[in-house]
C-alpha positions in Angstrom: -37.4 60.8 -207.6 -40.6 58.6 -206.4 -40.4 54.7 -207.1 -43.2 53.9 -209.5 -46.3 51.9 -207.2 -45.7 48.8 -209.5 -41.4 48.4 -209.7 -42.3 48.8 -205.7 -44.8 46.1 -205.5 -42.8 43.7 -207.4 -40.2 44.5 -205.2 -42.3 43.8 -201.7 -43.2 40.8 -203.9 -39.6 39.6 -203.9 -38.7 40.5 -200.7 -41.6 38.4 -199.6 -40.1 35.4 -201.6 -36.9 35.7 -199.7 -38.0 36.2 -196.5 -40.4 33.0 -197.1 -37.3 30.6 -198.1 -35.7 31.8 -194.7 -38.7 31.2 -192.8 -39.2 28.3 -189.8 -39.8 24.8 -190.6 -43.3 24.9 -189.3 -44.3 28.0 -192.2 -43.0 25.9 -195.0 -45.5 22.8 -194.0 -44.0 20.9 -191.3 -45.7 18.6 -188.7 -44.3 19.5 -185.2 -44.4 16.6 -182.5 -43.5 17.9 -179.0 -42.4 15.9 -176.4 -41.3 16.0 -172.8 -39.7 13.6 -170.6 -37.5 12.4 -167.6 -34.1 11.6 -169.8 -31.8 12.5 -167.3 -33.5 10.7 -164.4 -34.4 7.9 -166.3 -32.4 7.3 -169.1 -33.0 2.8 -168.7 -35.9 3.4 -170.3 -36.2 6.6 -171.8 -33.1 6.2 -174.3 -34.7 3.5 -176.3 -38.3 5.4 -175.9 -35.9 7.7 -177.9 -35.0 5.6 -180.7 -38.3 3.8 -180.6 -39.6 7.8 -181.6 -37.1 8.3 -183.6 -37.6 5.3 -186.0 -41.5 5.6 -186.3 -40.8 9.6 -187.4 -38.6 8.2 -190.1 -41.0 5.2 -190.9 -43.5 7.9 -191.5 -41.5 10.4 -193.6 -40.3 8.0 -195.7 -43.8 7.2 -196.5 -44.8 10.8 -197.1 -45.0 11.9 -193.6 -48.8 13.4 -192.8 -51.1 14.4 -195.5 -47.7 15.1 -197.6 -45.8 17.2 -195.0 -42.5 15.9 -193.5 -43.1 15.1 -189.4 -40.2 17.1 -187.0 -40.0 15.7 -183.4 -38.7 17.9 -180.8 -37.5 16.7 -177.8 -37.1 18.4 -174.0 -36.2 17.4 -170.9 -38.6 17.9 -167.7 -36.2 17.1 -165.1 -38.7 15.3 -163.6 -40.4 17.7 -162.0 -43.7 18.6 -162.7 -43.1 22.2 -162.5 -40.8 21.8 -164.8 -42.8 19.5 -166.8 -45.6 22.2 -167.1 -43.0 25.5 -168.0 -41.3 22.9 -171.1 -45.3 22.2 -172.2 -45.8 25.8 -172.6 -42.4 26.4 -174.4 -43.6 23.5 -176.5 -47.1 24.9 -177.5 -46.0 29.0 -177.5 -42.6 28.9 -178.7 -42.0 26.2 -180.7 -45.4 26.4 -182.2 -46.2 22.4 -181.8 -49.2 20.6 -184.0 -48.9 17.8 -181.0 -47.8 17.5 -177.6 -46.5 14.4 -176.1 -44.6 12.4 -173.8 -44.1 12.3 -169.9 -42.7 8.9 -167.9 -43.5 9.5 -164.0 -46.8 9.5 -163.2 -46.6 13.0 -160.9 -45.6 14.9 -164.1 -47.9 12.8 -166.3 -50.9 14.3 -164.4 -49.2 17.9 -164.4 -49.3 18.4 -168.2 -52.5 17.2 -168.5 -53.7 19.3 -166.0 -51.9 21.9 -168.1 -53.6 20.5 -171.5 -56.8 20.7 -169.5 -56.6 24.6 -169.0 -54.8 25.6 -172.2 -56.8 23.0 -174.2 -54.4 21.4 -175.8 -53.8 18.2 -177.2 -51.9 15.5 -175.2 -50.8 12.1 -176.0 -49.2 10.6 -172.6 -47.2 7.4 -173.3 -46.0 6.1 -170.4 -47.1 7.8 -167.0 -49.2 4.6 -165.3 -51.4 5.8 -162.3 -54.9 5.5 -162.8 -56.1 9.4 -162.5 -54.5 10.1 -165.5 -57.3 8.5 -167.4 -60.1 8.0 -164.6 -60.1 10.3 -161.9 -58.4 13.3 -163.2 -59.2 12.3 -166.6 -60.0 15.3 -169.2 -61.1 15.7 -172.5 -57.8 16.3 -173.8 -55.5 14.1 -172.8 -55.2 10.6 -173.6 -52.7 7.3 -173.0 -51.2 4.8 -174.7 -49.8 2.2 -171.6 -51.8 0.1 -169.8 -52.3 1.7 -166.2 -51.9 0.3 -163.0 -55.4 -0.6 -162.6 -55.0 -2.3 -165.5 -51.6 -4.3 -165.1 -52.8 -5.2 -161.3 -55.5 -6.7 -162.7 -53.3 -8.5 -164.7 -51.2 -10.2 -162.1 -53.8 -10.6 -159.5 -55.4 -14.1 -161.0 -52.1 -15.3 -160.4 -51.8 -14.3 -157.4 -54.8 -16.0 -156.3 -53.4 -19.3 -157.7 -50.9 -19.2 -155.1 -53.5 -19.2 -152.4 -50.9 -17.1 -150.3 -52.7 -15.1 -147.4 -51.0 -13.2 -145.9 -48.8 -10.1 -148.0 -46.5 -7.2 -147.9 -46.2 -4.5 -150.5 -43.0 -2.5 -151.2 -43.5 1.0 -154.2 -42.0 4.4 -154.3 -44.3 6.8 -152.2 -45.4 8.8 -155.2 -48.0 8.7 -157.7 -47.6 5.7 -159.5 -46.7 3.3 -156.6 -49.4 4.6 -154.7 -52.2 4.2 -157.4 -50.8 0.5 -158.2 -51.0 -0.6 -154.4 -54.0 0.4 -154.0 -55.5 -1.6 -157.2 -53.2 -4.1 -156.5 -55.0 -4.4 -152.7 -58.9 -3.8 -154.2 -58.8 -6.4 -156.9 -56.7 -9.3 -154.4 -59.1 -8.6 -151.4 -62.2 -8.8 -153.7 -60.7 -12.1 -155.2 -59.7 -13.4 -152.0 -61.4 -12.0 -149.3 -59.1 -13.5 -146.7 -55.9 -12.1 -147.4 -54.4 -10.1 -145.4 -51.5 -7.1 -145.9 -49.2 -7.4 -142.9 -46.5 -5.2 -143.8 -46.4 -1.6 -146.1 -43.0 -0.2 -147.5 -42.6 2.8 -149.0 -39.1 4.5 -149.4 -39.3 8.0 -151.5 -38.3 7.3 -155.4 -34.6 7.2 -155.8 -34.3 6.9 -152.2 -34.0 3.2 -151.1 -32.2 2.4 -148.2 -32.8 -1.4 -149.1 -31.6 -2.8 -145.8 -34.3 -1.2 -143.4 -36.9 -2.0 -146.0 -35.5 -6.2 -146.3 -35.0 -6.2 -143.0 -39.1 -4.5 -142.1 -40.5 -6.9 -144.5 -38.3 -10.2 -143.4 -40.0 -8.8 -140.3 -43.2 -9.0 -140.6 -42.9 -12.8 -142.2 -45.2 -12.3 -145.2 -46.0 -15.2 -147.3 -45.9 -13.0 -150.1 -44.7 -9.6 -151.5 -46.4 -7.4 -154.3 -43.7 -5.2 -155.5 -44.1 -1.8 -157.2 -40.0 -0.4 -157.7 -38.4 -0.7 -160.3 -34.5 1.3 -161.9 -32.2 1.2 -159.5 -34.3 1.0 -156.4 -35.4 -2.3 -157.9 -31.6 -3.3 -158.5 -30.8 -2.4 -154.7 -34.0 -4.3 -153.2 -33.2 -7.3 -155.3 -29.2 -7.5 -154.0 -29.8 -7.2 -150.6 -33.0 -9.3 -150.4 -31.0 -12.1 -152.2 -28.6 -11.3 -149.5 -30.8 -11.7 -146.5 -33.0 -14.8 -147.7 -36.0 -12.2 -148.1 -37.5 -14.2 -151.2 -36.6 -17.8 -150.1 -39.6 -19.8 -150.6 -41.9 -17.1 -150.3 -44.0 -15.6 -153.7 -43.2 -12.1 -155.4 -45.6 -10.3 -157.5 -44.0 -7.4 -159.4 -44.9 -4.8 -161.8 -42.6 -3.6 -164.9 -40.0 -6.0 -163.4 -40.0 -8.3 -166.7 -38.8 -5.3 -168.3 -35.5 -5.5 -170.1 -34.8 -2.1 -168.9 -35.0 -3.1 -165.2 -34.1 -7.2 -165.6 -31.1 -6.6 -168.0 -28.9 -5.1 -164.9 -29.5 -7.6 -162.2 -28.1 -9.9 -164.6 -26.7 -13.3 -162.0 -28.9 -11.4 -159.4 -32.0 -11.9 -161.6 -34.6 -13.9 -159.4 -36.2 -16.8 -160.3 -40.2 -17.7 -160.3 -41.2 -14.2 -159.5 -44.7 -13.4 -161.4 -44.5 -10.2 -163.6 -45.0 -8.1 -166.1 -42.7 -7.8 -169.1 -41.6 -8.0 -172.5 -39.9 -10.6 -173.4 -38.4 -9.6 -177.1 -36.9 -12.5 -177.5 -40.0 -14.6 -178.0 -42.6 -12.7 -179.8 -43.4 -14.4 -182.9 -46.3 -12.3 -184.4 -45.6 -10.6 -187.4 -46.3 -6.9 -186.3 -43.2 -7.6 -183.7 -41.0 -9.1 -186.1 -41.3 -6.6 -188.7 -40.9 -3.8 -185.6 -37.6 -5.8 -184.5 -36.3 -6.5 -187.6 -36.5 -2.6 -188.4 -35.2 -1.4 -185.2 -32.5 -4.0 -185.2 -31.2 -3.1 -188.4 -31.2 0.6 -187.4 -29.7 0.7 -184.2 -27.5 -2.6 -184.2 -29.5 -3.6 -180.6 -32.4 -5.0 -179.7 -35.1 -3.1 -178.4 -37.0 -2.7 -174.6 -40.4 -2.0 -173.5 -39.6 2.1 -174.2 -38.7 1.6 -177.7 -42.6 -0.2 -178.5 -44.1 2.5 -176.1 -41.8 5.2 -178.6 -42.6 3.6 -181.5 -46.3 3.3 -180.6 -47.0 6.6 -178.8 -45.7 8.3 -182.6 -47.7 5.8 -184.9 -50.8 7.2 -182.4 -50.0 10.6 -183.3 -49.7 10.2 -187.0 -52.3 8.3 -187.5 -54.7 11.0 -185.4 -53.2 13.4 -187.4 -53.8 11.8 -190.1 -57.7 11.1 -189.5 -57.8 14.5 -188.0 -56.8 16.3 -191.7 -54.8 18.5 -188.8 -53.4 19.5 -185.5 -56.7 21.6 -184.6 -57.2 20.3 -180.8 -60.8 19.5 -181.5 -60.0 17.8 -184.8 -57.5 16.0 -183.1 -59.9 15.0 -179.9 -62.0 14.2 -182.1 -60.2 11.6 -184.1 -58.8 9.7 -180.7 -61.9 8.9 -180.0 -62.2 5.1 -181.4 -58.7 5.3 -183.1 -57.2 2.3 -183.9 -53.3 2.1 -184.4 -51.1 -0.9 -186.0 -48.3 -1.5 -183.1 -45.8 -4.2 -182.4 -48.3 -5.7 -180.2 -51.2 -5.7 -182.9 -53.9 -2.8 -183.4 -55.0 -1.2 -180.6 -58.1 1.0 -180.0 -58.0 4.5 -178.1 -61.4 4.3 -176.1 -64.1 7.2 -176.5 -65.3 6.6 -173.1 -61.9 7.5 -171.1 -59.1 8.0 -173.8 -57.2 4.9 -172.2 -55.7 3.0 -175.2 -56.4 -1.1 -175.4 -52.6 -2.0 -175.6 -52.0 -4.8 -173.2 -49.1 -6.6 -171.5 -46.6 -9.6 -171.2 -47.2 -11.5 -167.7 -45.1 -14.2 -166.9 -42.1 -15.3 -165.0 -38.3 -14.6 -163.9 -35.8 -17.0 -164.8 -32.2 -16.8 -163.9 -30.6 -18.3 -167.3 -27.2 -18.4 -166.4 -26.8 -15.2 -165.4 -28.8 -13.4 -167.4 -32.7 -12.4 -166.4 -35.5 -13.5 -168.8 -39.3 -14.0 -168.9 -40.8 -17.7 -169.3 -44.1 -19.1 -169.3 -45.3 -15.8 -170.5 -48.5 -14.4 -172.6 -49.7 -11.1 -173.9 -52.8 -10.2 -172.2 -55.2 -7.4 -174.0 -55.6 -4.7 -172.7 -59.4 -4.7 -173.2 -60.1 -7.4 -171.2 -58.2 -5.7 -167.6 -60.8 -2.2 -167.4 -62.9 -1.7 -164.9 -66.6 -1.6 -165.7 -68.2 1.5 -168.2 -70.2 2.8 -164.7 -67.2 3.2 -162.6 -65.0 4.6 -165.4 -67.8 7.5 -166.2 -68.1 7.9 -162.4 -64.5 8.4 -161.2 -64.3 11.2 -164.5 -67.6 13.0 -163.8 -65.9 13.8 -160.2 -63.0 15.4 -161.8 
């Protein structure tokens, strides 16, 4: 006997129905955020990036998530590799379906997955990888960053490095990306501000790889008056100990990137150095309201208090909802689009993603080291914006019409 066309419609109907309610999250109206990064390698900083993320997602749920559909973040691991980098992207943006993809810490992978946003056009929100090409010389129309870069940060330090009136200088960084791109700004802005200095000593040990007592013993050597440092983890933690132990930093000036970071200062605890010039984040300090509401929250969630990763976290997620948000969707265009002139409300005040090269305006702590019994901290510090450390329109439209 033939089932009548109607019983079988309804009965498609229903079907339908129950399939439906079984469905994946992103079907039923769910905001996917991907995100890729270093864990393993770097967990210092990358654990309280984690909660930092984690907070802002439930922040924005809880006040109706995006245009009245809940926000899921889902997290992978790159190895830090940027092959592997580029293969998670794709599982990101194919398998999982993603609205948003985020994320990356080093620099080498940061400028993989935009290269990989670049061909696939897709969306990218980096949040942490520094070196300059990400936004300049490599930059693209798709991928944009939160951090300052190193440009940006050198040019932070380097008026107080001309203060000391030191001539002649040494640099130490990891020989990759980011401590390239930083020693070189780091040498273009001091020699243009002093034209006399001079750089009598280079060190640059492979990330990971320090074998601190060559690289003290090569920059004792060469009797610097002072050193511009680029490492940081535990590269930083090994170069620290033995110079301590071989008088490297006795009465001579240090100039260090990141190195006001709790995530890098916390664990050199009686080792922490005195008077070196960095930049930082000294939680324990920052009185304006946007911070204290941000610690207060994080404090109260996580019974600790947070580190530099946990505002970039917090930050690079606010960015994405509130582009998603202005952008009505995750369309790639739309999304473009609304970056262009965003402002966000962060723990260090509202920030502005710039049309002309995606860079965001967030700034930076610079300060300096004090050992306080035993334990390192940042004094004489202030937050410099972002804005103000760029280098001019003309050179920012020229480096990006090369790439």
């Amino acid at each position: 006997m033939k089932t009548p066309r109607r019983t079988f419609c309804l009965s498609s109907l229903a079907l339908g129905a129950a399939l439906l309610a079984g469905a994946p999250a992103h079907a039923q109206g769910v905001i996917k955020i991907g995100e890729l990064n270093s864990y393993k390698a770097q967990p210092a900083f990358l654990e309280p990036y984690k909660k930092g993320m984690e907070l802002a997602v439930e922040e924005a749920n809880k006040a109706g998530g995006v245009n009245g559909k809940k926000i899921e973040l889902i997290t992978r691991d790159d190895n830090a590799n940027p092959g592997d980098a580029v293969r998670v992207a794709e599982e990101l943006v194919s398998r999982e379906k993603v609205d948003v993809l985020t994320g990356t810490f080093l620099s080498n992978t940061g400028l993989a997955v935009a290269d990989f946003a670049k061909q696939k056009q897709v969306f990218f929100l980096a949040g942490e990888p520094l070196t300059d090409k990400l936004t300049w010389q490599g930059g693209n129309e798709y991928t944009f960053r939160l951090r300052p870069g190193t440009y940006m940060q050198a040019a932070m330090l380097v008026p107080e490095a001309v203060k000391m009136k030191k001539k002649r200088w040494a640099v130490v960084y990891p020989n990759y990306e980011y401590g390239q791109s930083a020693v070189a700004a780091f040498k273009a802005l001091l020699k243009a501000a002093q034209p006399d200095v001079e750089f009598v000593a280079e060190q640059a040990p492979p990330l990971g790889k320090l074998d601190a007592g060559s690289v003290v013993q090569a920059l004792a050597d060469a009797k610097p008056d002072a050193i511009f440092n680029v490492l940081f983890g535990a590269d930083l933690l090994k170069f620290v100990r033995e110079g301590n132990t071989r008088g490297l930093f006795k009465d001579r000036a240090v100039v260090s990137v990141l190195t006001g970071e709790p995530e890098y200062l916390d664990p050199l605890r009686n080792e922490a150095p005195d008077g070196w010039i960095v930049t930082g984040y000294p939680w324990y300090g920052i009185q304006t309201p946007e911070h204290k509401a941000f610690f207060l929250a994080y404090h109260t969630k996580y019974k600790d208090y947070p580190r530099l990763g946990s505002v970039v976290g917090y930050s690079m997620i606010k960015s994405a909802v509130a582009g998603l948000k202005k952008a009505g969707s995750g369309d790639t265009a739309k999304m473009v689009a609304a970056f262009k002139g965003l402002q966000v409300d962060t723990p260090f005040g509202k920030i502005t993603y710039r049309a002309l090269d995606h860079q965001s305006t967030m700034g930076a702590f610079v300060g300096k080291t004090k050992n306080d019994n035993g334990k390192g901290v940042m004094v004489d510090y202030q937050y410099l914006d972002g804005a103000k450390f760029q280098p001019p329109e003309a050179e920012v439209k020229k480096a990006r019409s090369a790439s």
